[in-house]
N, CA, C and O atoms as a GROMACS GRO file, in nm:
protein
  420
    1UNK      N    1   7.678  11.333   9.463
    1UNK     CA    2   7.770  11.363   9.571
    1UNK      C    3   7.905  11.296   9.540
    1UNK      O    4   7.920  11.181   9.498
    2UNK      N    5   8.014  11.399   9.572
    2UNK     CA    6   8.123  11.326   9.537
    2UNK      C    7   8.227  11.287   9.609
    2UNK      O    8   8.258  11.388   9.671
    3UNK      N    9   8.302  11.201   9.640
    3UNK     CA   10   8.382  11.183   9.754
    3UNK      C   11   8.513  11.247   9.770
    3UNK      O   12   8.600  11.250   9.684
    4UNK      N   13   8.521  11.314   9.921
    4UNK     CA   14   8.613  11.397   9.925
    4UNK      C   15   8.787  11.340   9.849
    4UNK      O   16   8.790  11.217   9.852
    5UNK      N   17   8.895  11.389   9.800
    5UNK     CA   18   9.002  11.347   9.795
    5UNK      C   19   9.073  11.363   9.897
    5UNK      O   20   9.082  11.465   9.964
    6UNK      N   21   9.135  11.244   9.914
    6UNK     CA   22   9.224  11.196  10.017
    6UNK      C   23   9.344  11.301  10.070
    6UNK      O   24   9.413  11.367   9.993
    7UNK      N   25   9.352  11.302  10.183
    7UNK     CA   26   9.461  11.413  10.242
    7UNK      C   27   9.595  11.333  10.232
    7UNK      O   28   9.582  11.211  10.242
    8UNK      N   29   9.709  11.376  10.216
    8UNK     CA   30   9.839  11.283  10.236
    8UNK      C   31   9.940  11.316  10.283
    8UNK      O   32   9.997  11.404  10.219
    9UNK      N   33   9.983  11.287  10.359
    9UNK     CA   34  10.086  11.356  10.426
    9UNK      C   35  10.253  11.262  10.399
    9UNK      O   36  10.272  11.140  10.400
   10UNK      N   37  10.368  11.391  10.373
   10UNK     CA   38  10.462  11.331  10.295
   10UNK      C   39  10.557  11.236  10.345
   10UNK      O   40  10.638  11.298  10.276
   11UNK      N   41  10.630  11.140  10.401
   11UNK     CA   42  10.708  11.088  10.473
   11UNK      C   43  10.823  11.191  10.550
   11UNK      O   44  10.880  11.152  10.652
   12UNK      N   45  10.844  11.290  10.508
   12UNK     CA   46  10.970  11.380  10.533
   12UNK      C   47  10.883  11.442  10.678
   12UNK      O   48  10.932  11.481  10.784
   13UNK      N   49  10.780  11.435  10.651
   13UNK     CA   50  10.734  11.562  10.772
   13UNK      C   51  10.620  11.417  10.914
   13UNK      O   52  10.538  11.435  11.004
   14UNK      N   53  10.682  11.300  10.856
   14UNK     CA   54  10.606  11.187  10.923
   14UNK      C   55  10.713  11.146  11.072
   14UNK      O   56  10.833  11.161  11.050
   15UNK      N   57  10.683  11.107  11.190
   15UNK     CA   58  10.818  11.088  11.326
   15UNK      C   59  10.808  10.957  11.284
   15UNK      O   60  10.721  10.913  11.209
   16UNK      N   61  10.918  10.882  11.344
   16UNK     CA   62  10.952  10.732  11.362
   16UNK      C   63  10.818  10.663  11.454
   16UNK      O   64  10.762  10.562  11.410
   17UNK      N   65  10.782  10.716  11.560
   17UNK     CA   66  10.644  10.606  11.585
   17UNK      C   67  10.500  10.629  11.510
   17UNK      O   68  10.402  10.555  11.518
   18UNK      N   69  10.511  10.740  11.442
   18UNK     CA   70  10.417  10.744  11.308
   18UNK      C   71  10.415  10.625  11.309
   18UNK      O   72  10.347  10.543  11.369
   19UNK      N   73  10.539  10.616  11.199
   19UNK     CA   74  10.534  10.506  11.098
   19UNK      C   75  10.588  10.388  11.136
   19UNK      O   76  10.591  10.297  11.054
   20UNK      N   77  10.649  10.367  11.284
   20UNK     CA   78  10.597  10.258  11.333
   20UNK      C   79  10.486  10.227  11.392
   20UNK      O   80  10.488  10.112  11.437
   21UNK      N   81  10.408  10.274  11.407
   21UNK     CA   82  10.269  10.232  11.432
   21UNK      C   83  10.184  10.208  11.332
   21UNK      O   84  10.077  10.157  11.368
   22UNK      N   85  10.197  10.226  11.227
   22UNK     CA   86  10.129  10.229  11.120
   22UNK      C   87  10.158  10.117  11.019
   22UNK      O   88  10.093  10.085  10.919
   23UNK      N   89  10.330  10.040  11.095
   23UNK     CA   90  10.345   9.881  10.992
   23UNK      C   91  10.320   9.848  11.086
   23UNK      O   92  10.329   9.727  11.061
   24UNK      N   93  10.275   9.855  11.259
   24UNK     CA   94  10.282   9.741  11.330
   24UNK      C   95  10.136   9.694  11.346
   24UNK      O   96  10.119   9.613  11.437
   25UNK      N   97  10.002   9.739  11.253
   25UNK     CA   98   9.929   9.647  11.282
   25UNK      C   99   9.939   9.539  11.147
   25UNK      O  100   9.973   9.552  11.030
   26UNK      N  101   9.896   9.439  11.223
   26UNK     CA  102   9.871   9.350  11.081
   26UNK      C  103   9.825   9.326  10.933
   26UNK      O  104   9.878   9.277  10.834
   27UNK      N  105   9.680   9.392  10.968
   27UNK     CA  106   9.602   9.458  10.816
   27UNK      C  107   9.672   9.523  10.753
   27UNK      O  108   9.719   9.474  10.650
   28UNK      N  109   9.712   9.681  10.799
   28UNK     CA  110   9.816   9.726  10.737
   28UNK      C  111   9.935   9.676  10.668
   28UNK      O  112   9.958   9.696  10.549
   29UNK      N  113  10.005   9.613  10.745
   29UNK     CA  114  10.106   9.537  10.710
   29UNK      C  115  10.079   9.451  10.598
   29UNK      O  116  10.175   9.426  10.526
   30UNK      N  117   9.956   9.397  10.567
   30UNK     CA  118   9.931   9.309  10.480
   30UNK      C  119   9.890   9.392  10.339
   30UNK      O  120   9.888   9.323  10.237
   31UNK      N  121   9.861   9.513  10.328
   31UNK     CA  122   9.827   9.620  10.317
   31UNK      C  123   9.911   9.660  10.230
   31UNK      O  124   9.881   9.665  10.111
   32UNK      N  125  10.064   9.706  10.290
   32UNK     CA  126  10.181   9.717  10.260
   32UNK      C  127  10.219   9.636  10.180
   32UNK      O  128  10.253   9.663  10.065
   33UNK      N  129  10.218   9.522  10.234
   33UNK     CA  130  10.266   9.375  10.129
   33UNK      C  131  10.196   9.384   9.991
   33UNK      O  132  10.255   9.384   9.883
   34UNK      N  133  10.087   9.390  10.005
   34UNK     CA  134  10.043   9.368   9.856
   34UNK      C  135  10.085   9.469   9.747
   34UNK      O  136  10.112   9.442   9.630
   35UNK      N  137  10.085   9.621   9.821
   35UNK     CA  138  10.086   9.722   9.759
   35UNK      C  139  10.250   9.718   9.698
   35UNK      O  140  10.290   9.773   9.595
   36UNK      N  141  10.310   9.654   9.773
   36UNK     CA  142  10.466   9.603   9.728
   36UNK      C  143  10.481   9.531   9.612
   36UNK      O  144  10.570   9.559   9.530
   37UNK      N  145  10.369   9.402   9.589
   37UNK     CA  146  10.389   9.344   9.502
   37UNK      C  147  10.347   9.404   9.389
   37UNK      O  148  10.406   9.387   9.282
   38UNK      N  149  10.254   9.471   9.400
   38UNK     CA  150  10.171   9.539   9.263
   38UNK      C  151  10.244   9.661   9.174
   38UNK      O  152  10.316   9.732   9.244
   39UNK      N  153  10.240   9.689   9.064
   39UNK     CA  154  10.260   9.842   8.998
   39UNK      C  155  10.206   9.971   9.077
   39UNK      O  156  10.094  10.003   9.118
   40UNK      N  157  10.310  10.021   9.079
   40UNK     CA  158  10.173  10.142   9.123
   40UNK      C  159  10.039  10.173   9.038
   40UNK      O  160  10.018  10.138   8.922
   41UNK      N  161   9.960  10.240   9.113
   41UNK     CA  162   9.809  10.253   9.040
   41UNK      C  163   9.765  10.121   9.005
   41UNK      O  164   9.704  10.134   8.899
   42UNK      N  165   9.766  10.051   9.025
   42UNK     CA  166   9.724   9.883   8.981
   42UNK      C  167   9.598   9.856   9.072
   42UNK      O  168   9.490   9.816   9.027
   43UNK      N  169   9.630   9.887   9.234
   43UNK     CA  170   9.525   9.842   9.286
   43UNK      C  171   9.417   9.936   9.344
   43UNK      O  172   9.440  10.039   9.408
   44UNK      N  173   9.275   9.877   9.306
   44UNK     CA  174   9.207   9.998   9.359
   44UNK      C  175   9.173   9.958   9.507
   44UNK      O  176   9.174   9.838   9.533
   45UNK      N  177   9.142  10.055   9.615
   45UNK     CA  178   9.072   9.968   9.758
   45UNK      C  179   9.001   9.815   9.754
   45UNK      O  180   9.052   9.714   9.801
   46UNK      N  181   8.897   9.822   9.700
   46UNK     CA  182   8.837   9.673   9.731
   46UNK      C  183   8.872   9.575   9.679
   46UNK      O  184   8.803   9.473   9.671
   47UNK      N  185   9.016   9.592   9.622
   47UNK     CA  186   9.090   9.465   9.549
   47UNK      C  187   9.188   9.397   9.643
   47UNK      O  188   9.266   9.306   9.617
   48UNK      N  189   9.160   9.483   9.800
   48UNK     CA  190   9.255   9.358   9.880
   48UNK      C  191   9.203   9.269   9.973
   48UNK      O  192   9.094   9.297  10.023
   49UNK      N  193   9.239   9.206   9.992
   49UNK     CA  194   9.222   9.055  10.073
   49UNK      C  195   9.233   9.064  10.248
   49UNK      O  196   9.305   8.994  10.320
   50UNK      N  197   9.154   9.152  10.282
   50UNK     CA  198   9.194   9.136  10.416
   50UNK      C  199   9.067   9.135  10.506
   50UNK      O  200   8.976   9.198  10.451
   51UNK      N  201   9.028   9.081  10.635
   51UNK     CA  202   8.946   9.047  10.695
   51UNK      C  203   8.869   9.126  10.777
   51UNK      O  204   8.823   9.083  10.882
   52UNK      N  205   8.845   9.280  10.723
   52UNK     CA  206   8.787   9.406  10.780
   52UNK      C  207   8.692   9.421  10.710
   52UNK      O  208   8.699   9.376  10.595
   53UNK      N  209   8.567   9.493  10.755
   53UNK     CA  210   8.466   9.550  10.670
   53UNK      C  211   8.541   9.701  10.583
   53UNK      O  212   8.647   9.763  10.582
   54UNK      N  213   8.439   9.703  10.536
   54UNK     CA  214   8.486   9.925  10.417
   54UNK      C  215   8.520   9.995  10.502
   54UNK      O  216   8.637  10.033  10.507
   55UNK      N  217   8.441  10.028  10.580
   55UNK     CA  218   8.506  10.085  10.720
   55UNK      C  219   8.614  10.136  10.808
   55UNK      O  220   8.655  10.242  10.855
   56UNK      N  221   8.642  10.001  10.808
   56UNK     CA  222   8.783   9.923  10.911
   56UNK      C  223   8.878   9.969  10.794
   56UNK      O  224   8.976  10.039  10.818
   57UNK      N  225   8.848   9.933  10.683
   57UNK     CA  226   8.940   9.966  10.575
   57UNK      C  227   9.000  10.078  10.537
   57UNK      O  228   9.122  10.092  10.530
   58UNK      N  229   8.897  10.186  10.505
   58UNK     CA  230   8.918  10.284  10.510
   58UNK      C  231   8.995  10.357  10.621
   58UNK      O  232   9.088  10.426  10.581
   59UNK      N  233   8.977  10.354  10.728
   59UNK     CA  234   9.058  10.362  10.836
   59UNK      C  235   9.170  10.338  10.854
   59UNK      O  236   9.253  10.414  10.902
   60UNK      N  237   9.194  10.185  10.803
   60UNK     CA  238   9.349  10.159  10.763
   60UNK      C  239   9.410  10.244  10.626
   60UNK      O  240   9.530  10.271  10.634
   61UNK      N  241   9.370  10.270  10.554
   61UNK     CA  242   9.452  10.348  10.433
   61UNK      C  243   9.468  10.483  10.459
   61UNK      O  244   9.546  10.559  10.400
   62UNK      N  245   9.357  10.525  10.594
   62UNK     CA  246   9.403  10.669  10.631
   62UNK      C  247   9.524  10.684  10.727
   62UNK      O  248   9.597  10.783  10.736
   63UNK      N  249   9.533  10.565  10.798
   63UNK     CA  250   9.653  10.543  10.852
   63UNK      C  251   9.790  10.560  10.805
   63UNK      O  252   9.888  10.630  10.832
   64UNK      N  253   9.746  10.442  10.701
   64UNK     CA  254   9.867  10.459  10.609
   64UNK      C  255   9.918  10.602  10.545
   64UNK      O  256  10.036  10.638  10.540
   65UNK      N  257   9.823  10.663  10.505
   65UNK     CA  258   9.807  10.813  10.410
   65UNK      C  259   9.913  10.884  10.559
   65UNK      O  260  10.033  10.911  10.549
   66UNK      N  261   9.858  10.895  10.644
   66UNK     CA  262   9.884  11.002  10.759
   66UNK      C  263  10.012  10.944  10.770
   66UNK      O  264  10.090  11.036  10.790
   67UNK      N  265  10.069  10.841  10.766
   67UNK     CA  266  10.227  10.791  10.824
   67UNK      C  267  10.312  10.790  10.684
   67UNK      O  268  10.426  10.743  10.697
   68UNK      N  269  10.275  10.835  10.546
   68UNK     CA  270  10.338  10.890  10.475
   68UNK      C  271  10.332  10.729  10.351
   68UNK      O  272  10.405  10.742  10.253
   69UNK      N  273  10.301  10.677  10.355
   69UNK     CA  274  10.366  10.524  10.357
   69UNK      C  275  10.227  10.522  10.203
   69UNK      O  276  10.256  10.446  10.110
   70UNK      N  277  10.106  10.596  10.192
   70UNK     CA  278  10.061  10.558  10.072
   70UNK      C  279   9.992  10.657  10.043
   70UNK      O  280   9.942  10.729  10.129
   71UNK      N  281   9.976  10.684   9.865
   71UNK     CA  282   9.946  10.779   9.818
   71UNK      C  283   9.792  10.691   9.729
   71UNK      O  284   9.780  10.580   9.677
   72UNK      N  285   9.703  10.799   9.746
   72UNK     CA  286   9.537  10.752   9.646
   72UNK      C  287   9.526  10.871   9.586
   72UNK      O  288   9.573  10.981   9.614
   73UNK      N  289   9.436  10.820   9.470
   73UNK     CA  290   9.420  10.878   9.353
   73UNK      C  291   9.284  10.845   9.308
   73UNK      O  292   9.272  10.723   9.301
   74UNK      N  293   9.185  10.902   9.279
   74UNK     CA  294   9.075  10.866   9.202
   74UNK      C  295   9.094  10.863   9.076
   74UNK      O  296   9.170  10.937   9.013
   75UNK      N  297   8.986  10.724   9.008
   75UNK     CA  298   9.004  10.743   8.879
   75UNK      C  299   8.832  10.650   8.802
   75UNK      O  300   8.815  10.551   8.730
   76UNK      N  301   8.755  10.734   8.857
   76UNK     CA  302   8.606  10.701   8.809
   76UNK      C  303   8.589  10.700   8.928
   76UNK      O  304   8.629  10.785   9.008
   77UNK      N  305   8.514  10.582   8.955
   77UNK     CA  306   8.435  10.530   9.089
   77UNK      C  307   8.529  10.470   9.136
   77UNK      O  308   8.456  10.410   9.215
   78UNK      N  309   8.612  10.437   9.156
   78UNK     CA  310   8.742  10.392   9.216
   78UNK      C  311   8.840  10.486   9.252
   78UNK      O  312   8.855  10.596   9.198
   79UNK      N  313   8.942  10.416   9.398
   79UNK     CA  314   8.982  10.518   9.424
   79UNK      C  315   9.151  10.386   9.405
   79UNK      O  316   9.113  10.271   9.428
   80UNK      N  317   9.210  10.389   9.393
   80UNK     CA  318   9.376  10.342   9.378
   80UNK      C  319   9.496  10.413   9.472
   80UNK      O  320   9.493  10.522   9.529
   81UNK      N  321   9.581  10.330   9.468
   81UNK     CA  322   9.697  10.332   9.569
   81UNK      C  323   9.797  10.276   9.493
   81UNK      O  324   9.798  10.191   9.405
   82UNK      N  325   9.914  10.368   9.568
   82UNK     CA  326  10.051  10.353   9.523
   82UNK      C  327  10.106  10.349   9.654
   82UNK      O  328  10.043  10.412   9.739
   83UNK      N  329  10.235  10.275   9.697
   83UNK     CA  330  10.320  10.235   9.782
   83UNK      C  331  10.391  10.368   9.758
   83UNK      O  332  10.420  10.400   9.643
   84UNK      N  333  10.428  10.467   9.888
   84UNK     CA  334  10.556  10.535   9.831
   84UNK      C  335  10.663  10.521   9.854
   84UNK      O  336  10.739  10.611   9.890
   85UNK      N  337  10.694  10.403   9.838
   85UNK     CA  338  10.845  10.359   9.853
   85UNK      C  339  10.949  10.465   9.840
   85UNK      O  340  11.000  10.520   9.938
   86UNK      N  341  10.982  10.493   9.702
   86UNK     CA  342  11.110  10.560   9.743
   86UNK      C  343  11.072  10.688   9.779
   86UNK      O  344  11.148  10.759   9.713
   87UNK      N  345  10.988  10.772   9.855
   87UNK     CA  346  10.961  10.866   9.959
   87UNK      C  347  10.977  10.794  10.083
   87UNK      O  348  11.025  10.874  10.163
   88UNK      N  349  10.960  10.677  10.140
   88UNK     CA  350  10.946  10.639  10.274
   88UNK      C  351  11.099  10.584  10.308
   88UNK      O  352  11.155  10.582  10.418
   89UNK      N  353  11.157  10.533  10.162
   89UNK     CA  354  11.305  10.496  10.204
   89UNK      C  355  11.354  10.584  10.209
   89UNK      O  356  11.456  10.555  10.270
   90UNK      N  357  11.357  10.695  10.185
   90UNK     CA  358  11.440  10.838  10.176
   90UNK      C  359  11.450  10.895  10.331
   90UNK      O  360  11.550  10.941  10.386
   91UNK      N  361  11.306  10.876  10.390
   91UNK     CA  362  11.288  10.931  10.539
   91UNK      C  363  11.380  10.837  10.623
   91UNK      O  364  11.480  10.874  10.686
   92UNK      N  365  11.323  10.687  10.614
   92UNK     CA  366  11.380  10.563  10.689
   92UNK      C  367  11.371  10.481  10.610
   92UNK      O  368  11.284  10.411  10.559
   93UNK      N  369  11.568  10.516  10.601
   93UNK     CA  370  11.603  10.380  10.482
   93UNK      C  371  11.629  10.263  10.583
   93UNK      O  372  11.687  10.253  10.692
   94UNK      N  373  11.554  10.170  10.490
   94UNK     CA  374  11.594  10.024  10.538
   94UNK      C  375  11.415   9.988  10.639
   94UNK      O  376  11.362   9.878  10.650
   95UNK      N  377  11.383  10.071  10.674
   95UNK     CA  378  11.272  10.054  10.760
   95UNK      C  379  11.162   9.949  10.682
   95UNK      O  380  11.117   9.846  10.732
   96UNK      N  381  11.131  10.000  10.552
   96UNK     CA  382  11.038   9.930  10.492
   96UNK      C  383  11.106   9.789  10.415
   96UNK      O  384  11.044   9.694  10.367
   97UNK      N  385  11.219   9.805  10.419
   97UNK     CA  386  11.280   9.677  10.361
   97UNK      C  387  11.277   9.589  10.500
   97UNK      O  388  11.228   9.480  10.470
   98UNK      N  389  11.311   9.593  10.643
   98UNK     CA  390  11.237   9.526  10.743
   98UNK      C  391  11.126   9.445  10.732
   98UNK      O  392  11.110   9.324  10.748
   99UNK      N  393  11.014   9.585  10.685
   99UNK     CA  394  10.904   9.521  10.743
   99UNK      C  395  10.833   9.424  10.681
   99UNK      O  396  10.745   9.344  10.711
  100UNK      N  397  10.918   9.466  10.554
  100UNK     CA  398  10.831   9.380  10.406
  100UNK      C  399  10.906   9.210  10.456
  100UNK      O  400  10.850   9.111  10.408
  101UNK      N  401  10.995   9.195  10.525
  101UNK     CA  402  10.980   9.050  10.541
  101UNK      C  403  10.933   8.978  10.602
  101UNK      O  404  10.942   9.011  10.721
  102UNK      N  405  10.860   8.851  10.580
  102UNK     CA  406  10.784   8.770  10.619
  102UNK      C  407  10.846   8.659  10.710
  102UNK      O  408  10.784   8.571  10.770
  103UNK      N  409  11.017   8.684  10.709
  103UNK     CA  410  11.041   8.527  10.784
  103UNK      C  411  11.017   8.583  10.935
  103UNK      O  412  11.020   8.502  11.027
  104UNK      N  413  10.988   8.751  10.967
  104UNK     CA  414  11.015   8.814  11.077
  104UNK      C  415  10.859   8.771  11.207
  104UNK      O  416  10.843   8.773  11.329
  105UNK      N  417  10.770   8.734  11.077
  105UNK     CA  418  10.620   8.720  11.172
  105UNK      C  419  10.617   8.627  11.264
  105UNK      O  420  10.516   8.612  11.333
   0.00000   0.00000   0.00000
């Protein structure tokens, strides 16, 4: 059995409380952060650090997917993520340069 591929929806066709709702929870947000620091394709799902079960997780990256903000890719048994930055700055510039700071928490 194989797991479905991820739906994604593009930032251009995403509204402003989309994708503010989608940096304003925390996980996410932390979510965001990492995916900032990394290359794209670098990280696969269970390589982040956050305090949810698979589940909860999954849930959050569909979030993300639906508010335009991240793109997955399979590649074996793993599934990977890319930040789409310059798609999400294009929609709302400056938005993700906001959120990515930390002196704001």
């Amino acid at each position: 059995m194989t797991a479905s591929l991820p739906e994604h929806v593009h930032p251009r066709e995403v509204s402003l409380a989309t994708a503010l709702t989608a940096l304003a929870d925390p996980v996410r947000l932390s979510l965001v952060r990492e995916l900032f620091a990394a290359e794209d394709w670098e990280r696969p799902c269970g390589s982040f650090d956050v305090p949810v079960r698979k589940a909860a997780l999954s849930h959050h990256f569909a979030v993300l997917r639906q508010a335009g903000l991240l793109e997955q890719r399979d590649r074996g048994q793993r599934r990977y993520n890319r930040l789409r930055r310059p798609e999400f700055d294009e929609r709302f510039p400056g938005l993700l340069d906001l959120a990515l700071r930390t002196d704001l928490d």
